[in-house]
N, C-alpha and C positions, 0 to 999 in steps of 0.2 A: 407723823407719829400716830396721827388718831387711825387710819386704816389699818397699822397694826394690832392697835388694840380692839380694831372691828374681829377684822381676822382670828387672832387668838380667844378672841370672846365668842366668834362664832362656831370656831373648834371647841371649845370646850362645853357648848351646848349642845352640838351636834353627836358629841363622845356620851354626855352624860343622856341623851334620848337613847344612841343605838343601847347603850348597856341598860337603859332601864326599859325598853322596849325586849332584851334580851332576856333581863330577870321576869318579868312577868309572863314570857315564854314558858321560861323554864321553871314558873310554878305551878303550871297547868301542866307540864309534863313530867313532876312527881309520883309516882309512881307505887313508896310505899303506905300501908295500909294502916300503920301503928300511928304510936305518937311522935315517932320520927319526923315520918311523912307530910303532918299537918304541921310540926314546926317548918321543916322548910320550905311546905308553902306560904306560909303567914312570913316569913324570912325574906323572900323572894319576894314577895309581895311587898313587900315594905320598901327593900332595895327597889324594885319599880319605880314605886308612887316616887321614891324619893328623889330616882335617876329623872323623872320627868318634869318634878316639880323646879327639879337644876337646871334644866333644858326651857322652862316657864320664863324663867328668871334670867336670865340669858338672853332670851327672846324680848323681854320687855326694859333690861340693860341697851339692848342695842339698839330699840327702838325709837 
C-alpha cells in the first residue's frame, strides 16, 4: 500500500510543478498594458509560487 501512496503523492506533485511552472509562463507572457494586465501577472504569479510550493511539499512528503 505504501507504493501507492508513493505513486499518487508523486503525481500529484509532478501535476502541481507542470501547472505552476505553466502559470508563471504565462505571466511573463501577459501581454496587456492597463491594470488588467498587471492583475493577471501578479495572478499568475501567485498560482506559480503556489503550484511549486505544492510540488516542495510533496517532494519532502515522500522523502
Amino acid at each position: 500500500m505504501s507504493e501507492w501512496l508513493g505513486a499518487i503523492g508523486f503525481g500529484i506533485g509532478l501535476l502541481a510543478f507542470v501547472l505552476g511552472v505553466t502559470s508563471i509562463i504565462m505571466g511573463f507572457m501577459a501581454s496587456a498594458t492597463n491594470g488588467q494586465g498587471m492583475q493577471h501577472k501578479i495572478e499568475y504569479g501567485f498560482f506559480g509560487v503556489a503550484g511549486l510550493v505544492v510540488c516542495l511539499l510533496m517532494g519532502y512528503a515522500l522523502a
